[in-house]
C-alpha positions in Angstrom: -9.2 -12.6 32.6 -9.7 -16.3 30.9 -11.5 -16.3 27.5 -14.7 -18.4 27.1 -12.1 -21.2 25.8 -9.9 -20.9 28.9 -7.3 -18.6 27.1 -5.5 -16.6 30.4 -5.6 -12.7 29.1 -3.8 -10.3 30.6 -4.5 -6.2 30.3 -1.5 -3.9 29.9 -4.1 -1.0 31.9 -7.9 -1.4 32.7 -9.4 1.5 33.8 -12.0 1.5 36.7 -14.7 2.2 33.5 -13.3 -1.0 32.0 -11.4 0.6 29.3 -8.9 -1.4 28.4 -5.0 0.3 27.4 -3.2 -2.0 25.0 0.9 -0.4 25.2 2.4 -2.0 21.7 6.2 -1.9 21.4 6.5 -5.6 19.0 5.2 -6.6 16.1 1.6 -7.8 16.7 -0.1 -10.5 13.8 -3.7 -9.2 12.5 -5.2 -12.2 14.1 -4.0 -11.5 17.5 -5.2 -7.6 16.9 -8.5 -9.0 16.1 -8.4 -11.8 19.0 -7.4 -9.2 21.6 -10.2 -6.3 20.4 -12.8 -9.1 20.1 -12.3 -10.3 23.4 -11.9 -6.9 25.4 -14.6 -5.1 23.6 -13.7 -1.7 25.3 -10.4 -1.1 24.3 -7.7 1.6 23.0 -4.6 0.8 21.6 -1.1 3.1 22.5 1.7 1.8 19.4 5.1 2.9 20.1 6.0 5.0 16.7 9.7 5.3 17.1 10.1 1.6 17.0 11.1 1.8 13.7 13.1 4.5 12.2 10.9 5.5 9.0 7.6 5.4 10.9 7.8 9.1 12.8 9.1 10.7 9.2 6.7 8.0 7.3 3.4 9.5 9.2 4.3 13.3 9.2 4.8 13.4 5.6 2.4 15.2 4.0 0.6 15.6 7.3 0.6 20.2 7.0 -0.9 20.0 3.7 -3.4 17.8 4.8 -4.6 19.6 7.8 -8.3 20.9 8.1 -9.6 18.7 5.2 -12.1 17.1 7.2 -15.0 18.9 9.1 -13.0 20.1 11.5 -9.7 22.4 11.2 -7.6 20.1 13.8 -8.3 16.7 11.9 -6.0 15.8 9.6 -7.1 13.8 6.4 -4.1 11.6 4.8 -3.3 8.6 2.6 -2.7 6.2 5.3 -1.9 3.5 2.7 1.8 5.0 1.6 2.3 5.2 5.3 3.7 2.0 6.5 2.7 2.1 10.8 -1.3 2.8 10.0 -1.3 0.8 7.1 -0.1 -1.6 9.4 -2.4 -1.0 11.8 -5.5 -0.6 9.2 -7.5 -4.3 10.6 -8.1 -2.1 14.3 -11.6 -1.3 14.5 -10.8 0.3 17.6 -9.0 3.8 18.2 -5.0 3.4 17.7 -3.0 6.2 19.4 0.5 6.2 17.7 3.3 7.9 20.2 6.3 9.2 18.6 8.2 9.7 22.2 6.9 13.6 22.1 4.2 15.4 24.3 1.3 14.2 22.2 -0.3 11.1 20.8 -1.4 10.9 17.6 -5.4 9.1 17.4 -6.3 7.5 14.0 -10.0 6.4 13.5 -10.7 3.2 12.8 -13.1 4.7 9.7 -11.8 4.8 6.5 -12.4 4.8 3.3 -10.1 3.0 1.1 -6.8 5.4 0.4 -8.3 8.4 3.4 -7.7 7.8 6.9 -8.3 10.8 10.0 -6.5 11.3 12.5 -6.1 14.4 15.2 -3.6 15.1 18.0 -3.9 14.3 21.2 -1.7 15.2 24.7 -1.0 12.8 26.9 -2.2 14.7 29.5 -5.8 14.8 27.7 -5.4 11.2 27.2 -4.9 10.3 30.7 -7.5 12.8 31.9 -9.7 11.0 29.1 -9.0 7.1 29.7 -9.4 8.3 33.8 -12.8 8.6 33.3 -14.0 6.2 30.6 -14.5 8.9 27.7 -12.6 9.9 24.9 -10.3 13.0 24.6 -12.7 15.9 23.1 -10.7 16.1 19.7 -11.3 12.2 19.0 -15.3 12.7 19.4 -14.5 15.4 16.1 -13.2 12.1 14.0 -15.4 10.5 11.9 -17.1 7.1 13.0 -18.3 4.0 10.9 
């Protein structure tokens, strides 16, 4: 797709809905998050979690001890900011799906307040089966919105 000022853009997945999957191994700048959610509108992010060795132990701290403090018993409430890949990835205001090379994906909203952020679990097959047909997994509609 070209951008509006002839920018070439290139999808990692659009779905047939025209949900767009962004897969994020690298180190991405908070511009280029920004650039890339404001031109794709519809759009998910996947970040690779065992990129860097503390992020998998990093999240998961504190996670048990947090569970059900939300409305719902599977979301998991947590200071995002001591946790260095979502405080990284705090500027989304789109859904980031952090994968930890396991059988599910772990979806943090892009609502928070300033130390709380949500997230719930997620399988991979539910995300497929999800992103397949444009909607979001049922467990992500339980997270709070902005």
């Amino acid at each position: 797709m070209r951008s509006d000022e002839g920018d070439l853009h290139f999808a990692d997945v659009r779905t047939p809905s025209g949900l767009v999957i962004e897969f994020q191994h690298s180190h991405i700048g908070e511009d280029e998050v920004r650039a890339r959610e404001q031109f794709y509108g519809d759009l998910v992010w996947v970040i690779d979690g065992t990129r860097l060795k503390r992020d998998r132990s990093s999240f998961f701290d504190g996670m048990d001890q947090n569970r059900g403090l939300g409305m719902n018993p599977e979301q998991y409430v947590f200071n995002g900011n001591g946790r260095q890949i979502t405080r990284r990835w705090a500027v989304s205001e789109k859904l980031v799906y952090l994968d930890f090379g396991d059988t599910d994906l772990w979806c943090v909203s892009p609502y928070q307040s300033k130390w709380q952020f949500f997230a719930v679990r997620v399988t991979k097959t539910e995300f497929v089966a999800a992103c397949g047909t444009g909607r979001m997994a049922p467990a992500v509609g339980r997270l709070p919105n902005p």
